[in-house]
Structure formats: C-alpha cells, structure tokens
N, C-alpha and C positions, 0 to 999 in steps of 0.2 A: 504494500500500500504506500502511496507518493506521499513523503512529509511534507507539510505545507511552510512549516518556519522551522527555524533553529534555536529560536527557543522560546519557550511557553511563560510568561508571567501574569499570575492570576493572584489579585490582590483580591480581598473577600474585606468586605467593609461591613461588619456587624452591624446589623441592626437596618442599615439603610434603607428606604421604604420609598414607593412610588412617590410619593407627596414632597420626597426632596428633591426631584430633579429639576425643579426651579430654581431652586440656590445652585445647586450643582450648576447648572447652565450659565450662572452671572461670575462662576468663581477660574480665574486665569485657566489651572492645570485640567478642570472636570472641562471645562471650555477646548482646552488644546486637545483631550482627548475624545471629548464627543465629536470633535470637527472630522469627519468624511466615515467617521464609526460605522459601525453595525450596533443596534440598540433595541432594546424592547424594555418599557418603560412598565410594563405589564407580566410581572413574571411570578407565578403562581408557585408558593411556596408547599410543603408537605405537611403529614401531618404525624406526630405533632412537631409543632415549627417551631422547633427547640433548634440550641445553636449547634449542639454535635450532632443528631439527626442531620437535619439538613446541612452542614460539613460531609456527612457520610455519603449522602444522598449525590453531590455536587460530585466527588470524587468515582461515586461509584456507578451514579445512574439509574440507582435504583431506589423504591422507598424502602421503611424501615423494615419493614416485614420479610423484605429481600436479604438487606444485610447486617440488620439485628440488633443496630446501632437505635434504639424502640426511642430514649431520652435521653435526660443527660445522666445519671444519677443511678446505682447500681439501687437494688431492691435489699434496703436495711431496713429494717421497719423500727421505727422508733432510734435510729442513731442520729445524732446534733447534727452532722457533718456527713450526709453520706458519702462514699467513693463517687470518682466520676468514670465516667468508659474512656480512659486515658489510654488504654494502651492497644494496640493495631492488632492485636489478637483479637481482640472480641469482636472484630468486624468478619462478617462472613463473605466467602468470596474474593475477588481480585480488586484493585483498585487503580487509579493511573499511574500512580505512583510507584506501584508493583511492575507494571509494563513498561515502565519507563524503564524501570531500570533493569529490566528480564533482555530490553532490545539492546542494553550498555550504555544508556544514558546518565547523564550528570544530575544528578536529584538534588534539590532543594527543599526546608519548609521552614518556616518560622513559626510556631506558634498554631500551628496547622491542628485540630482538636483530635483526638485516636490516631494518634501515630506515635505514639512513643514504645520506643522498640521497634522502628520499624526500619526497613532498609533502605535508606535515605543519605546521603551521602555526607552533605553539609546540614545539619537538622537538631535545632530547638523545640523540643515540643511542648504544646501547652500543658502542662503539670502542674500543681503545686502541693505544698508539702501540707499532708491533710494529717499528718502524727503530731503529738508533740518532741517527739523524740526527733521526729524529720525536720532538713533545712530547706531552703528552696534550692538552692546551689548544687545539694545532692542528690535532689530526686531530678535535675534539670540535666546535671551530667551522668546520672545514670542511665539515663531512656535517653538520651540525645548521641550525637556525637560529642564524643569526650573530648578530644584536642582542641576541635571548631569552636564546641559550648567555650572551654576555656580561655582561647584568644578574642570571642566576640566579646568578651565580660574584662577581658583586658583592658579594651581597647572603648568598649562602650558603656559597660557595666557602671562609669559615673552617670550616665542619663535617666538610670533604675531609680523608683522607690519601692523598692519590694517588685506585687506585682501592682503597684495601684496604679490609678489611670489620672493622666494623659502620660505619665512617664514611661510606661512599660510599650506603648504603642513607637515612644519617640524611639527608645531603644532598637526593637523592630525594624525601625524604618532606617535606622543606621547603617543595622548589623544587613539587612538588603541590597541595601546601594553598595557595601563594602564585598558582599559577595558578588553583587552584578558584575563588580567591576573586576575581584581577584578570582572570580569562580568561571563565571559566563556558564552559568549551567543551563542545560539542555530545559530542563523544566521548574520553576520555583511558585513554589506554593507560601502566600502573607496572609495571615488572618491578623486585620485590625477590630480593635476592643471597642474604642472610647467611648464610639458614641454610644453605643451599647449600654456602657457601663453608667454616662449621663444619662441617658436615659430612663435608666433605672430606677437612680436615684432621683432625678428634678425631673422627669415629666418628658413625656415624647415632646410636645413642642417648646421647651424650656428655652432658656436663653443658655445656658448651658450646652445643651442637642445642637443648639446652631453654630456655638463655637466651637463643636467638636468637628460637625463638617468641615469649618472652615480651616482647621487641624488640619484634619485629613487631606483639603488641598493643598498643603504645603509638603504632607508626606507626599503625596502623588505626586510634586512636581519634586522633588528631589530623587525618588524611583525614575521618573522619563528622563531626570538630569543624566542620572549614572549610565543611563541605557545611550546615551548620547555619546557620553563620554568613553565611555567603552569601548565604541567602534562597534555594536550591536543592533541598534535600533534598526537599522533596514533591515535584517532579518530577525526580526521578533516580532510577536504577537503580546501585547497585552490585554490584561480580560481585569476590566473592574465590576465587581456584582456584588447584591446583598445576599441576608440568606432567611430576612424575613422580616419584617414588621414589626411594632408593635402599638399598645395603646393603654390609655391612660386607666389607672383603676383604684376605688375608693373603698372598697369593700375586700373583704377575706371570708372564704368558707373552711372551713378546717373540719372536713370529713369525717376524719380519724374521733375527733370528738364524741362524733354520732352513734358512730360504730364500736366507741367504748360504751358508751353508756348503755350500747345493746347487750355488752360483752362478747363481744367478738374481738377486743383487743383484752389482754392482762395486764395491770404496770403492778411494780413494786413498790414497797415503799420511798422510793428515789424518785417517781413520776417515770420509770424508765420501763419499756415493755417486756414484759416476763414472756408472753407467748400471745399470739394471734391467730383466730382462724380466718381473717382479712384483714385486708391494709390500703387506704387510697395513698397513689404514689402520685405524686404533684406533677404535673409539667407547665405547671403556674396558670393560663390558658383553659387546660384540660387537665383530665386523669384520670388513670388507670385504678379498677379496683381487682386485688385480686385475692383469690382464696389459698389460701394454703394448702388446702387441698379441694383439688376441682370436683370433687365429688360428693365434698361437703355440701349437700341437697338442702340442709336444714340451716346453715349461712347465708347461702344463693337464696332461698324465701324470704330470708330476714329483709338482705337488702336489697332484694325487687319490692319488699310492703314500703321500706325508709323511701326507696327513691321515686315512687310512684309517689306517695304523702309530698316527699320533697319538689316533684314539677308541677302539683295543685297550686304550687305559690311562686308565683314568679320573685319574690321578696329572696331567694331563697337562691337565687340569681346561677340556677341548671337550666341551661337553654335544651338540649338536649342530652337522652342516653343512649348509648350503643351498645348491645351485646356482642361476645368476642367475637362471632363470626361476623357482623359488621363494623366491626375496628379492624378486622383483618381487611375486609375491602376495602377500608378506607388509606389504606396501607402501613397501616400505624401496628402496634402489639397484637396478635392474635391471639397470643399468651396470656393476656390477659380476660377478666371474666365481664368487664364492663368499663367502658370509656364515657367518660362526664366531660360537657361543654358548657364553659361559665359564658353567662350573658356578659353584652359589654359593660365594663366597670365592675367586675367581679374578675378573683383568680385567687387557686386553690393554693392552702399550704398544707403542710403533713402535721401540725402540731394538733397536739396529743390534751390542750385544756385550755382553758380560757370557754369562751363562747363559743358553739360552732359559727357563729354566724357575726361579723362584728365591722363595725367603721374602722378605717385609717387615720390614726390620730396625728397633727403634728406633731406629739411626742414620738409614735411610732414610727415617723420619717425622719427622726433627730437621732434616735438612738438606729436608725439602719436594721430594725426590726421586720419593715416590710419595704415594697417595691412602690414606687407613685408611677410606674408603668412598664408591663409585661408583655410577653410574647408563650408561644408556644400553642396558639389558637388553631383552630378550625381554618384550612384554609378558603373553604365557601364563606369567612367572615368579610362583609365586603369592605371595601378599600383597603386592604391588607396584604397587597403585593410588594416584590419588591422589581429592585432592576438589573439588568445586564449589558454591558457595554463591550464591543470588541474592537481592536482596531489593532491594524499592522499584517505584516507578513500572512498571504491565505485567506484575509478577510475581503469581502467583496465591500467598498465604501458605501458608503450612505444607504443601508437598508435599516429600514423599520420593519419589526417583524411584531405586527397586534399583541400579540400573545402565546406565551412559549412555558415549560413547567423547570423548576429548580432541577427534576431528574435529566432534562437535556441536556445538560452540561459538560457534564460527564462525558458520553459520548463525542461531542463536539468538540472536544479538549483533545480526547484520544485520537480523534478523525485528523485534526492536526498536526498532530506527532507522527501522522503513519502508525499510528498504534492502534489495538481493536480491544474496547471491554468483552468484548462478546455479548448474548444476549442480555437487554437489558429493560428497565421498565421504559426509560428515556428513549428519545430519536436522533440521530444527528441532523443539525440542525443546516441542510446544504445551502437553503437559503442565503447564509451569510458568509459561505466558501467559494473561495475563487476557486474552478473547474480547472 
C-alpha cells in the first residue's frame, strides 16, 4: 500500500468541541493550519466519551466494545482513587502505533492515554503515581522510555508543576518540537490536557477555557515552527482533532448511595466497602451498573424496581437506561448489566454517602470536590461534537467533509502511513486523500 507522507503528526487537543472553531478560526496558528485543510467541524464522538475510550477508539478505529478500553477507570468499587487503563495491554487488538512500528517505523507519543509499556520508541506516557509509596518520575520512567523520559526532564522538566495544568501541557509541547527536530519520527502521537482540565474546573465556557485555547495556539505554532525548521514540513501531515465535548453541570447523582441503602453495597466501619453484589461505575456523563454476579436475579429486580421509580422523576436527572445488550450496540460495555444517561446539568459520581441526589456548592468547587463541567455523554447529546482538521503531505486541500465518526481516524491515519488496521468499526476516510 502507497505511503502518503513521511511523517504523521496528530496532536489531540482534549476537550475541544465544535463551538470552538470560531476562536480557533480568529487565532494566527489554528488560522495557518485550517488555511487549504481538510476539516469536519462535525465529528461524532463514542460512547462513553470519556478521554481514554475515545484515545483508544482514534488509534484503533474501533469503539469500546471492540477494544475494551469501556472508560477511564478500572472496576474498584469503593477505592478513593481508582487505577486508570494506563497500560497498552488492556487494549485488545492492534493499534497504529503497533503497525507502525511492525512496518520499522520511528514511533513517537507524549502523553498519549494506554500506552504505557508499549512499543514506542521515543515515548512519555500519560501515568501518574496513584500509591503513596509511588513518585511520578518512576512510574513515568518505568512504562516510558527510560533514557528519552530522562533527557526530556533534563532539559525541560523546569517547565513541570507536577502534572498540573497549563504547565505539564507547556512541557509536552517542548519535549515535541525537541523531538520533531532530533527524532523526525515517522509517526508522533500529542495529547494536550488544558483545556480539558479548565474546563473542568471553571466551566466549559469560562474565561479560563478561552485562555486555554489560546495556549494551545501558541503550542501549535511552535509544533509547525519545528516542522519548518526541521526541513520536514513538505513531507508531513499534521492532524489537529478533539476527542469530545463537554458541558456545564450543577447537580451530582451518586448511585452507589441508593444501592446501599438497598444493601446491595456493605461498608465497614471506615465508610469503606466490605463487599457488593452491584456497583455504578461513573463515567461522569453516564454509567455502568454492574452485578457481581450476573446471575444474581434477585439484585437485577432490585435495581430494575430503583431505576424504573428513578425515571418517574425527571428531578432525578436519568434521561435514559440501557440494558447490557443495548450498551453493547451502542458500542460502549456489554459487560456491563445497565448503562445510565444523566440529563443535561447532571453527572454521576461513585460516592458511597452524603445525599444520593444533591446541588454543586461553591464550596464544592473550592475545595475540587466536584467538576463545574463534564464529559463522557451520550453521543446523540446534541451539540456535542467535536473536530478534525488535516493538512499537509496526502491531504487533498480545502475539503469539508458534513460529518464523519471519532472511529474514522484510525483508519485514515493508517491509510496514510501505507499501513492497514484491518477490519474495523471506522472507514477510511478517501474523501480527504490525495489519489
């Protein structure tokens, strides 16, 4: 199969959502790169549109149900702090980044979500140190490359505060251009946080959110700097894209609540869970309820009576429920025994007391207790897309494509490289291929 470029750069701009591309369009770099682009302003995220899922989904082409990557967040039920799907084993199946470097390609990723431990040549993965016992330094050069992690933290590691944000993104965007330039690798994978992370905390449309965009266009033009600089740009592709949306929310349901008080959860005297025969796992947006054991007949009645009572009331802010064979079609967990979708201005947490049902207090946004806006919705939630931008080597200029899914990517990544996922849920996307 004919490679189309020589080298692949796909920046992933967290969070990024249709309704920015108006700033985007007034700002120098998002300007210099939409100018003769390929673009689709309209791009339908998965479900649930969490940031590893759809990380996984982009690489792989497939939804979760394919490659297993369901959330962010392993199934602990009752831990403070769950694990997250860090590491490139728990994805099932191949990825681009397996091909890329199966055909002897030069691999890059920074920051790139399930890949740690994975075969990648020059490679930071997103980690961090969830023990007390753990540093972030060692769980960063253990799953990464060891020498690379060492000299990027050399050399950039004063632009760090830990992993908090806007700093860990500026680091990122360093440790990029420094490899554009000493690496020139065949394929490089950037996942940027910020806005994400503003978002989180001050509100999707915050003053905040907009200075995080306008961040990002200074990282962006310091990436096209080095691609200049390099002596690479005429053969490169760059790909800027989100990986999902989100929106603003005032309220908290806390499921786990309900499902104590029915006794279907046990805690201890520490408030900590002794044993469960179900558990709602959060994907903030939605969630997953499962049973500890699928057979438990007399658990599955309890909480088809809760969540029937529970959609009598729209107060109660469950737009919809899903049985696991329809979370499997929707390509989300099959594994699981029921998928919940919060209305907008609602999203679920895992905690285990308080109210099940309760307001977002200023205090609660002070102390970083809850979110003043989520993601990980439905993606039929409407205006909740996000976007994709391509330009360079392969691309055909100036097409708009209406609308296109987060799974196409993938593909369309591989079609580039001369590389093939094989079957997949996604399309390649020829439309925006030079023949």
């Amino acid at each position: 199969m004919k490679r189309l470029t020589d080298h692949l750069i796909v920046i992933s701009f967290d969070c990024l959502s249709s309704f920015d591309m108006p700033l985007l369009e007034t700002l120098p770099n998002f300007r210099k790169l939409l100018s003769g682009a390929a673009i689709c302003k309209q791009v339908k995220t998965i479900y649930p549109s969490v940031t590893y899922s759809c990380h996984t989904s982009i690489i792989t082409g497939n939804y979760p149900i394919q490659h297993r990557i369901t959330t962010n967040t392993l199934l602990q039920p009752g831990k403070i702090s769950p694990d997250w799907y860090w590491q490139r084993r728990n994805i099932k199946g191949t990825t681009l980044f397996d091909e890329a470097k199966k055909a002897g390609m030069k691999t890059a990723a920074l920051l790139w979500p399930v890949t740690a431990r994975a075969n990648i040549d020059f490679h930071i993965p997103e980690i961090f140190a969830n023990r007390p016992w753990h540093s972030q330094v060692a769980v960063s050069l253990v799953n990464g490359s060891l020498l690379y992690t060492i000299h990027m933290n050399q050399l950039f590691g004063h632009l760090r505060k830990g992993i908090q944000q806007p700093w860990l993104d500026d680091f990122v965007t360093a440790a990029a251009v420094h490899t554009i330039k000493s690496k020139k690798p065949d394929l490089l994978l950037i996942h940027l946080v910020d806005l994400d992370s503003q978002r989180h905390t001050h509100g999707y449309s915050s003053k905040e959110a907009d200075e995080a965009i306008r961040r990002h266009d200074d990282r962006l033009g310091n990436i096209l700097q080095a691609l200049e600089e390099s002596g690479i740009a005429e053969k490169s592709t760059i790909i800027a894209l989100g990986d999902h949306s989100s929106s603003d929310v005032s309220k908290v349901i806390k499921l786990n609540v309900l499902l104590k008080d029915s006794g279907l959860i046990q805690v201890n005297e520490k408030r900590q869970v002794k044993s469960w025969r179900a558990f709602c796992k959060s994907n903030d947006g939605s969630a997953y309820i499962y049973l500890k054991h699928p057979e438990d007949r007399h658990a599955k009645e309890k909480i088809q009576a809760l969540l029937h009572s529970m959609m009598r009331n729209p107060d109660n802010g469950i737009e919809f429920v899903l049985s696991g064979k329809e979370t499997g079609e929707s390509g989300a967990d099959n594994e699981a025994d029921f998928m919940l979708e919060a209305r907008a201005g609602f999203y679920f947490t895992e905690e285990l007391d308080g109210e099940a049902f309760s307001e977002i207090t200023e205090e609660d946004l002070a102390v970083g207790r809850y979110s003043k806006a989520v993601h990980g919705y439905s993606p039929l939630k409407p205006d909740y897309e996000t976007v994709f931008i391509a330009k360079g080597s392969g691309i055909t200029p100036d097409v708009e494509i209406p609308t296109m899914s987060l799974v196409d990517e993938g593909p369309t990544f591989a079609r580039i490289l001369g590389l093939d996922l094989g079957e997949t849920d996604g399309r390649v996307l020829h439309e925006i291929l030079e023949s």
